[in-house]
N, C-alpha and C positions, 0 to 999 in steps of 0.2 A: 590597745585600740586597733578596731580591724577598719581597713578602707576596701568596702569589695566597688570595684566599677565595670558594669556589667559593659559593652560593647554593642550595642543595637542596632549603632547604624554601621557597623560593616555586613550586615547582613542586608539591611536595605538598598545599600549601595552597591549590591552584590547582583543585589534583584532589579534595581536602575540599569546598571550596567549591560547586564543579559536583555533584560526591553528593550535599549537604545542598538543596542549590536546591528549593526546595518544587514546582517544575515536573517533576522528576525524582526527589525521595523519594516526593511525594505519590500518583503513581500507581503507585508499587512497595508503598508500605502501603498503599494499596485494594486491588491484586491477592491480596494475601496474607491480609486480613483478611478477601475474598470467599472462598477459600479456605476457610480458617478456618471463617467459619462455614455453609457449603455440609456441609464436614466435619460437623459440628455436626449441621445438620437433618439428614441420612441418619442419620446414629448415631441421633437418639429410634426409630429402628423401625415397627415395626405398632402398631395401637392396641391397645388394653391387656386388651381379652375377646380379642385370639385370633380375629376374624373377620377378614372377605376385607379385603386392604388397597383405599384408593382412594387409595395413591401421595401422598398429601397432601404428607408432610414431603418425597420426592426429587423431587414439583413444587414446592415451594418450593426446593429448594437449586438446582434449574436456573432458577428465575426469578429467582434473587440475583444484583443488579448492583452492578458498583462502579464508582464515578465519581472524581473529585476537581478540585480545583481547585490556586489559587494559598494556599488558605487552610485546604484540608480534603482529610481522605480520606474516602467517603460509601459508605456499605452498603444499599442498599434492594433489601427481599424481595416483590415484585410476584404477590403470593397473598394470595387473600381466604382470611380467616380469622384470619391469623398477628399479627395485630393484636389481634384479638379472643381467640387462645389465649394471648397472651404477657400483655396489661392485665387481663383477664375485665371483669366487668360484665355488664349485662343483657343479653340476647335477647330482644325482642318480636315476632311476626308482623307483615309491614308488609304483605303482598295477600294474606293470608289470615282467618279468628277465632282462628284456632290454630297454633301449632307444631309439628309431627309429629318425635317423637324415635324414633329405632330402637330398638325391645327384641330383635330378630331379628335374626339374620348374611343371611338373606335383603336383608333389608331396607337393611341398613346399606349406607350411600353413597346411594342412592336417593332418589326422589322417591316421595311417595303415588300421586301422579298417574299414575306408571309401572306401578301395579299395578291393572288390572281387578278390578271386580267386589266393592271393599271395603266392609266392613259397617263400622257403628258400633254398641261393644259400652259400655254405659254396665254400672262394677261400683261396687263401695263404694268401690275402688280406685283410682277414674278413667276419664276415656274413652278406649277404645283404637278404632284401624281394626284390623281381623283380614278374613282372607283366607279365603272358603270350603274345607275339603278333600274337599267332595262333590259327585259326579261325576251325569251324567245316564246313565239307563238308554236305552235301546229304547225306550220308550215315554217319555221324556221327562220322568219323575219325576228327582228326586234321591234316589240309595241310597250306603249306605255299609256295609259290611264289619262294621266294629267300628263303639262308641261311639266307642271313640278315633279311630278313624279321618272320624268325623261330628264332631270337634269342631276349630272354628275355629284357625284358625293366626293369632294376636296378632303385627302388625307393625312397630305404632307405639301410641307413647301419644299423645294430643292434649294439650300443655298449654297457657295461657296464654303463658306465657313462664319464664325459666329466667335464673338471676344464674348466671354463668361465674366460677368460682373464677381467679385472674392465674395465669399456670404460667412464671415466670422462667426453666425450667429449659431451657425449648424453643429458647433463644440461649444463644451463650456471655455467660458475665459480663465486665462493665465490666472489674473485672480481667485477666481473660485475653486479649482484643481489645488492651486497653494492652499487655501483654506483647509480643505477636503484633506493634503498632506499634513497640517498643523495639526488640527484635529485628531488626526491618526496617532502624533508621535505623541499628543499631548494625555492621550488614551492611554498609551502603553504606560506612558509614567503614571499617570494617577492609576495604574492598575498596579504596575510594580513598587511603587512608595505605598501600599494601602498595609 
């Protein structure tokens, strides 16, 4: 009587093994979890008045890189800003006395600097830079049409500084990224047990 026993699962367990290798999972959950949250920054949109975008969040999802090692898979978003929209905290002027915050869709994404010819308009309200909308005549006076048409166009407020509310919402959560990692690993096995 012969007994043959054939061995099947050192070969399975061969192929488990090689899938789990942290050299070969690890840069399969970074891929994915770049992915992931690339997905993420596009979906938040325009910003939230409805003026001209300056692309902020789909340059952050194209400056998302993923790396990994023997010991990690890593996510870093190489945009100024996303740090400071995701923790908040303070803003202070660092070469300037002031801040300049956009009240205008003109203005928004800009620099003050960019706009010729700014007044400083002190009200009870604060100090704003506004933009003349009076034009020179023939002779070199300034006229204008209307009163409205004589009154300054408001493009920034000037303030000291400004506390940033944290906005968590701007990344996927801790949860979802875990997911998005389980997922991954739960793939390579169901690929290398098949």
């Amino acid at each position: 009587m012969n007994i043959i026993i054939r061995d099947q699962a050192s070969t399975v367990l061969n192929n488990l093994r090689t899938a789990i290798a942290p050299e070969k999972l690890h840069p399969a959950i970074a891929t994915k979890m770049k992915q992931q949250v690339q997905a993420h920054l596009i979906a938040n949109g325009t910003n939230k008045k409805g003026w001209p975008t300056t692309s902020f969040y789909p340059s952050a999802a194209h400056n998302t890189i993923a790396s990994s090692s023997a010991h990690s898979a890593l996510i870093t978003i190489n945009q100024v800003g996303i740090a400071q929209r995701y923790y908040g905290g303070p803003i202070r002027p660092v070469t300037a006395n002031a801040l300049t915050i956009p009240i205008d869709p003109l203005s928004y994404g800009h620099r003050a600097s960019e706009f010729p010819n700014l007044i400083v308009i002190n009200t009870p309200k604060g100090t704003y830079l506004a933009q003349s909308t009076q034009t020179q005549n023939a002779k070199g006076t300034r006229s204008a049409k209307s009163r409205a048409q004589a009154a300054p166009r408001f493009l920034f407020k000037l303030v000291n500084g400004v506390s940033q509310k944290p906005d968590h919402t701007i990344l996927p959560t801790r949860e979802e990224i875990l997911a998005t990692a389980v997922a991954e690993v739960n793939r390579n096995i169901h690929a290398a047990i098949k």
